[in-house]
N, C-alpha and C positions, 0 to 999 in steps of 0.2 A: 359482481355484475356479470350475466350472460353475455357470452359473443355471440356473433351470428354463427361463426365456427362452432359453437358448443349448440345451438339451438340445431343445427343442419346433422350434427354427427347424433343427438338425442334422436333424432327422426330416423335417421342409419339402425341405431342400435332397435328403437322401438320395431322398424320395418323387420328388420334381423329377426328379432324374437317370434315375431306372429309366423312370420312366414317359413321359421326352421320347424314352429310348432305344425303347421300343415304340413310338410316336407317329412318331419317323419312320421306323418300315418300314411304317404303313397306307397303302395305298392306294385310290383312291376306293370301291371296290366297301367294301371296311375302314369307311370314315368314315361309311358312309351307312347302314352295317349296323346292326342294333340293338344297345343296351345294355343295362346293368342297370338303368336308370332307366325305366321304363315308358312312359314316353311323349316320347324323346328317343331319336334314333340317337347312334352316337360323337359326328359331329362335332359336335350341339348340346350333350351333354355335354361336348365341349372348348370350346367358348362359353360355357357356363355358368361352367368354372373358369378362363378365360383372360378374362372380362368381370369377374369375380369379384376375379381379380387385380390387374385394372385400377385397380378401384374401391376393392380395400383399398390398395394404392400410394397412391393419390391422400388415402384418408383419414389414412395414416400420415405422408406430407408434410403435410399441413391442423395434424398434430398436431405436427409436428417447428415448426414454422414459428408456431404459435399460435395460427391460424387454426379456425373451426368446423368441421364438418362437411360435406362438401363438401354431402351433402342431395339427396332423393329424385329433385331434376329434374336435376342432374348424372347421377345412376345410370341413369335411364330415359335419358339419351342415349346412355351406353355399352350398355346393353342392346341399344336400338334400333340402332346403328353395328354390333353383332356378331350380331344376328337377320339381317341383309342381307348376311353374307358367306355365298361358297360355301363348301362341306364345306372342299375345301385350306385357305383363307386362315384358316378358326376353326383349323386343326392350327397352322399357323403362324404364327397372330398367339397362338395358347395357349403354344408355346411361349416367343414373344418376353418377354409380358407377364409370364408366371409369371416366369420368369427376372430382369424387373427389379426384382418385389417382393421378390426373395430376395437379390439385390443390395445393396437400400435393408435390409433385416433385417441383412443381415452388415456393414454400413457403421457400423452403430450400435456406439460405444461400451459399455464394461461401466457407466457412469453412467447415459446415454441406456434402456440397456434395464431400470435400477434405477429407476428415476425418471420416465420418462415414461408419460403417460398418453393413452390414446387416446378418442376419442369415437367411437362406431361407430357411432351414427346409431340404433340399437333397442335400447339396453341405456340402464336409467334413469338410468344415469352413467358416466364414463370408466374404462378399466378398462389395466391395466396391459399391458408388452408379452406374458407369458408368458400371459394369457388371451386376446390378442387373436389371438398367433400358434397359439393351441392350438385358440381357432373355427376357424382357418382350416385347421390338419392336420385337423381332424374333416372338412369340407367336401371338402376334398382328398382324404384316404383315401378316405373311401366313393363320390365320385364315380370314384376313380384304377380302385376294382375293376368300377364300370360300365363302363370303358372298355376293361379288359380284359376281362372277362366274356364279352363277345361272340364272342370267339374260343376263351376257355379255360373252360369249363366249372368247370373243378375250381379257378379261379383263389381265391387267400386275399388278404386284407386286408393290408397292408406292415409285416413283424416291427417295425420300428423303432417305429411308429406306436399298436399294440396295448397295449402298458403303463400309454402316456401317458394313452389313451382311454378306457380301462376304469372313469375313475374319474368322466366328466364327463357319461355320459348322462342320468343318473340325473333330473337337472332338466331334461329335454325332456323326460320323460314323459307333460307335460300338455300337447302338442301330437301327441307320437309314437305314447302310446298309447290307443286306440279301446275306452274301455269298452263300449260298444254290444252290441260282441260275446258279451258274457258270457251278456247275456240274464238280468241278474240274481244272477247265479251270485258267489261270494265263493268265495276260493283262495286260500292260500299258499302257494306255491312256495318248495322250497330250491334255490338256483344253483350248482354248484360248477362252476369254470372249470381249467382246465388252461393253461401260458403264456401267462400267469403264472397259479400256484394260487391261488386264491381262492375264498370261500365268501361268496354274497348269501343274501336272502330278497326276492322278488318277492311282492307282496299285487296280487290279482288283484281288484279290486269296482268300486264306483262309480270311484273312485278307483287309479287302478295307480300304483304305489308300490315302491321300494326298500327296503327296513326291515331289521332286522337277523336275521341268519339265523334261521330257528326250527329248534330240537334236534328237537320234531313237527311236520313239514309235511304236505300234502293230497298232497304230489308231490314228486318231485326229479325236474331237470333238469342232466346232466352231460355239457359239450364245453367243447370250445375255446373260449377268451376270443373270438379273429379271431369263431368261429362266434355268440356270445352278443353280440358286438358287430353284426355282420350283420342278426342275428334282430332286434334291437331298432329296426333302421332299415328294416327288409319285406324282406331281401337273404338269407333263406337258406329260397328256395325249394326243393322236395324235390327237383330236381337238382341244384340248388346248396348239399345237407347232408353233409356229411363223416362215412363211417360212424362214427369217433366218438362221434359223438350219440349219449348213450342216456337214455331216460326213463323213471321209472317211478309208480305210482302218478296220479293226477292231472293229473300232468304230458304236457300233449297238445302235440304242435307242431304239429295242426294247428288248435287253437284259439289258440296262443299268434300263430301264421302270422297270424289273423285280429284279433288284438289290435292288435299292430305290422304295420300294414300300407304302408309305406313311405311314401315320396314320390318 
């Protein structure tokens, strides 16, 4: 029988391979080029998820091993180690390092991935492997289509990855989304997603919020899951919206653009 640990780390590995296969046809003019991250070219985007690697490795060993948390001055030293590489060495020390965290994920027994518990170092308590490796596909995806981005305009988020994710944003809200925007203004939105179908309700006020659909809304907003997943992290800027999208009523994307304004 599958876990959901084994289905999350399938997605890891499948993300892994596509995106080491684009990764090694960039070349420098490629690396230095901008991404979807706003204030990051490729290659620091591949330092961010190849430093990122490093440091969940080390926390997943710290936890296989009994040991604490490796902690915030181990992390500032991989950081600082991967800030001071050129554009090539972050492509290729991203691929190295991803490569060995996924390694150490398929090493693990069907016990080990039932039963162990990891310390992540910002989460109030240890949490098991199929949410620790589910942080890390969220991280991965949405950085994997900054990296593509740059080049493909029309690029989407990794099919594998979209089902898993659909159901975990919803608690970063209160970092992700910018009531400021509203200007006071209170909304509820209905969501309906296409692969996979589904149907939200977004409450737009002090407070932005998932809730359960409402039968009356102010608006409806209907695309793609990849694109509602996008939207929610600042990534589906008006060249990057898939005609798809249609809204009606209430429903503004370029107010909602301004709600979730990325990172």
């Amino acid at each position: 029988m599958t876990s959901s640990a084994d289905t999350v780390i399938a997605a890891l590995r499948s993300g892994h391979d596509s995106l080491a296969a684009h990764v090694r046809g960039l070349g420098e003019p490629d690396l230095t080029g901008a991404s979807g991250a706003s204030e990051w070219d490729v290659s620091q985007v591949l330092s961010h998820l190849g430093s990122g690697a490093e440091i969940h490795l080390a926390t997943v060993e710290a936890a296989l091993e009994g040991r604490p948390n490796p902690g915030f001055e181990f992390n500032k030293g991989v950081w600082a180690r991967w800030d001071a590489m050129a554009p090539a060495d972050r492509a290729a020390g991203f691929l190295a390092a991803n490569d060995a965290l996924l390694a150490k994920y398929a090493s693990l027994d069907a016990a080990t991935l039932a039963d162990l518990r990891i310390d992540l170092g910002f989460l109030p308590a240890p949490v098991d492997v199929a949410t620790a490796a589910s942080l890390r596909l969220s991280e991965y995806t949405f950085h994997s289509w900054d990296v593509r981005v740059g080049g493909d305009s029309q690029a989407v988020l990794a099919d594998e990855a979209v089902p898993l994710l659909t159901g975990t944003l919803g608690g970063m809200f209160g970092w992700l989304a910018k009531s400021d925007a509203l200007d006071g203004r209170a909304l509820t939105l209905r969501v309906e997603t296409t692969d996979p179908d589904a149907v939200h309700g977004l409450r737009l006020a002090d407070k932005v919020e998932l809730v359960d659909a409402p039968a009356d809304a102010d608006g409806v907003l209907r695309l793609p899951a990849e694109a509602w997943l996008r939207l929610i992290v600042g990534r589906l800027s008006p060249q990057h919206t898939p005609a798809a999208v249609e809204t009606a009523g209430a429903a503004d994307l370029a107010l909602l653009r301004q709600v979730f304004r990325g990172f």
